[in-house]
C-alpha positions in Angstrom: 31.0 8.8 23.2 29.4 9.7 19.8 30.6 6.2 18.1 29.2 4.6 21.0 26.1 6.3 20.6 25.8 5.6 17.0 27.0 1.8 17.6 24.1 1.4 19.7 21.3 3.3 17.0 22.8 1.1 14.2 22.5 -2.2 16.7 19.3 -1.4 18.1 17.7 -0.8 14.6 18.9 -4.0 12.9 17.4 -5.8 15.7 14.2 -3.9 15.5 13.7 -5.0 11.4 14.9 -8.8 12.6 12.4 -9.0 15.1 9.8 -7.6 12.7 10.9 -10.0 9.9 10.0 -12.8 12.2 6.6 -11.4 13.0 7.8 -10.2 16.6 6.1 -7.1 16.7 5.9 -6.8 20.5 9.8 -7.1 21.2 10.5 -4.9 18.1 8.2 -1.9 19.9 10.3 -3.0 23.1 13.4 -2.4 21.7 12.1 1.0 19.9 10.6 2.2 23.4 13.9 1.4 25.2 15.8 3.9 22.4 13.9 6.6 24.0 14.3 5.3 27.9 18.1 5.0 27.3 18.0 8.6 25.4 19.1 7.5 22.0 17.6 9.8 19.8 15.3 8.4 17.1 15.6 8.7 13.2 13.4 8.2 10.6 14.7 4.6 9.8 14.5 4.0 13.8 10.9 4.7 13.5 10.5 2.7 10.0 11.6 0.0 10.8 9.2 0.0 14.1 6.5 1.0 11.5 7.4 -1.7 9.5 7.2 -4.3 12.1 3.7 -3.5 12.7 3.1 -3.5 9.5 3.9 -7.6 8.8 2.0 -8.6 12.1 -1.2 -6.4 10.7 -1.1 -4.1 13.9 -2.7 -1.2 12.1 -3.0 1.1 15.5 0.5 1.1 16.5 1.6 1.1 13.4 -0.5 4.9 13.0 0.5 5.5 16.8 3.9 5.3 16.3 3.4 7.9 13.5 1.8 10.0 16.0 4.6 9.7 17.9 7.2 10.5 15.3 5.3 13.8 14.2 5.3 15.0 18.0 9.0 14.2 17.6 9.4 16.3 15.0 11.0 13.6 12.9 10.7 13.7 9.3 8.3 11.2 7.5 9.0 9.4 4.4 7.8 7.4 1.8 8.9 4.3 3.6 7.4 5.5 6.6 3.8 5.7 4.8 4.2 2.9 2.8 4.4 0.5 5.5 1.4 2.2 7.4 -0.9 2.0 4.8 0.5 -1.8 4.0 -0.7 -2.5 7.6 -4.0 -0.7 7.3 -4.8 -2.6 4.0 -3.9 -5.9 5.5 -6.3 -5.0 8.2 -9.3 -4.0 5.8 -9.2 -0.6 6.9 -9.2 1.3 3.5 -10.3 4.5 5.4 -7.7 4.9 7.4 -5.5 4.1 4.5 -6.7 7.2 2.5 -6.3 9.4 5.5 -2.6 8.4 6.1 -2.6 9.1 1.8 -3.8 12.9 2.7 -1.3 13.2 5.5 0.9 12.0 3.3 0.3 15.1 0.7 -0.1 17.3 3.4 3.4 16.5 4.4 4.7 16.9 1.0 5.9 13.4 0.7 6.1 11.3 -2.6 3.3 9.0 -3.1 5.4 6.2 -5.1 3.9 2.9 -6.9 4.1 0.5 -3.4 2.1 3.3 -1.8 -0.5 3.9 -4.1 -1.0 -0.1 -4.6 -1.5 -0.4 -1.3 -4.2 1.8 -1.3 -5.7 0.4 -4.5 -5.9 -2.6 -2.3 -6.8 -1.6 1.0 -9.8 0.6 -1.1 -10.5 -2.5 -3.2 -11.0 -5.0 0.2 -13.2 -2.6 1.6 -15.9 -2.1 -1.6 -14.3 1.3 -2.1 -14.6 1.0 -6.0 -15.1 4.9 -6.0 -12.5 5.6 -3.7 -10.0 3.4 -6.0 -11.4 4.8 -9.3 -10.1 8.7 -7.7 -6.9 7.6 -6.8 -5.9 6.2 -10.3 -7.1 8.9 -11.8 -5.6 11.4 -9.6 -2.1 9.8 -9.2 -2.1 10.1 -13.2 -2.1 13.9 -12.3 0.7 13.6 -9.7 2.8 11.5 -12.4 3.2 8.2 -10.2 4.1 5.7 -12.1 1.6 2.5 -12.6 2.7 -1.1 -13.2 0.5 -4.7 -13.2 -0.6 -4.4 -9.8 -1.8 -1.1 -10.0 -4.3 -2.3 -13.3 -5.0 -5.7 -11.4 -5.9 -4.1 -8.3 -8.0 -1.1 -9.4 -10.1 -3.0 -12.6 -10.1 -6.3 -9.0 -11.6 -3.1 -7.4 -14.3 -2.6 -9.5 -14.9 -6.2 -11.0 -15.4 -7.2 -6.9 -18.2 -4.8 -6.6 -19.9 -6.1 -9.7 -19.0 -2.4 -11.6 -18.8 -4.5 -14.5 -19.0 -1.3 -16.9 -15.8 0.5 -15.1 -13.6 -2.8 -14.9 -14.0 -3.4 -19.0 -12.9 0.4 -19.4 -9.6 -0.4 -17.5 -9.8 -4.0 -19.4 -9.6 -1.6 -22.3 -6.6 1.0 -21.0 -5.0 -2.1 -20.2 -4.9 -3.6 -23.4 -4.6 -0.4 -25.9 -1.3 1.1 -23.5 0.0 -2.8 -24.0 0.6 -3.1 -20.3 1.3 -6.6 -19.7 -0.9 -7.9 -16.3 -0.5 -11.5 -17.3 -3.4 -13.4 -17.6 -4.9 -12.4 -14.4 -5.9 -9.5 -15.6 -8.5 -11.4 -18.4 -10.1 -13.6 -15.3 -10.8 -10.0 -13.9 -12.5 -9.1 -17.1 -14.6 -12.1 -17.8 -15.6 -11.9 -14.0 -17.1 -8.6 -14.4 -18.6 -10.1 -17.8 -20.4 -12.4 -15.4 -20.9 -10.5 -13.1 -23.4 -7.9 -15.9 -24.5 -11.2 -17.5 -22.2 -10.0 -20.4 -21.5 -13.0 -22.1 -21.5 -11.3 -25.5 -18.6 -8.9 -24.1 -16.9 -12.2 -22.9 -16.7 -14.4 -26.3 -15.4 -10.7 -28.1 -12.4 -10.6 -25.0 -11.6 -14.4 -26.0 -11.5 -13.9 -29.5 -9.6 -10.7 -29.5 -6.3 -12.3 -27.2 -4.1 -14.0 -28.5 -2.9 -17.4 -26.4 0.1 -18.4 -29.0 
């Protein structure tokens, strides 16, 4: 019957996102596979939640296969479903593949939110991508996503990492004059890159110029 049916989608996902939660991918993707053998039809959260189990193990492919899969299904993507794709491709250190799922994920017309574009800050940011990471804050300020902490921390980590000592102080700087508060993480970034230029002069002015009261 139809409840049946639905009993079964409902039980089968919960224990797809407890099997994930516990970092056991493999029976997770059993339990999705066996959806489709028993001819349950899959929905988005179905394939999330498979997604998202690949996506706390670090399995990067299948986490971009099942994608694959769910377009060929012609099952709608959504945030959630990028999110945790690009989560596993940063965790992975593959920052290219994380800014193709991002251009999917336009091409799709799906909402790039804060979790996804921090990810990619990340995932860019692990690789060297300073450049890459530099576009995407600048063009997400186009496409109105909304920034917090680890969006500053990641992008100015971006740049500090890849001794672009110039770019991370001109974040330092956005940082401080839109009063986003990064915690004092964000002034270890900053006299990094001042290290990292030799800049001690630049260092002794950021000191001086925070207050620790």
């Amino acid at each position: 019957s139809q409840s049946k049916v639905e009993l079964d989608r409902i039980t089968v996902n919960a224990a797809i996102s407890a099997c994930g939660k516990v970092a056991k991918w493999e029976k997770a993707l059993q339990l999705f596979g066996a959806m489709a053998q028993n001819q349950v039809e899959s929905t988005s959260t179905d394939f999330n939640a498979a997604i998202s189990a690949c996506e706390k193990a670090c399995k990067w492919e299948n986490a971009l296969n099942i994608i694959s899969v769910m377009a060929k299904s012609k099952v709608k993507s959504t945030t959630i479903t990028f999110s945790a794709a690009i989560s596993a491709c940063e965790k992975s250190g593959k920052w290219e593949e994380a800014l193709l799922l991002s251009q999917s994920m336009m091409q799709s017309v799906v909402e790039i939110d804060t979790i996804s574009l921090n990810a990619l800050l990340s995932a860019c940011g692990n690789g060297g991508a300073w450049e890459a990471s530099l576009q995407l804050f600048s063009g997400m300020a186009q496409n109105k996503v909304e920034y917090d902490a680890i969006t500053f921390i990641s992008v100015t980590s971006a740049c500090e990492e890849c001794s672009e000592w110039e770019q991370a102080l001109q974040l330092f700087g956005i940082i401080v004059q839109n009063e986003v508060d990064c915690g004092i993480g964000i002034l270890n970034v900053a006299l990094r890159a001042c290290e990292s230029g030799s800049r001690w002069d630049e260092a002794l002015h950021l000191l001086s110029s925070i207050s620790f009261a």
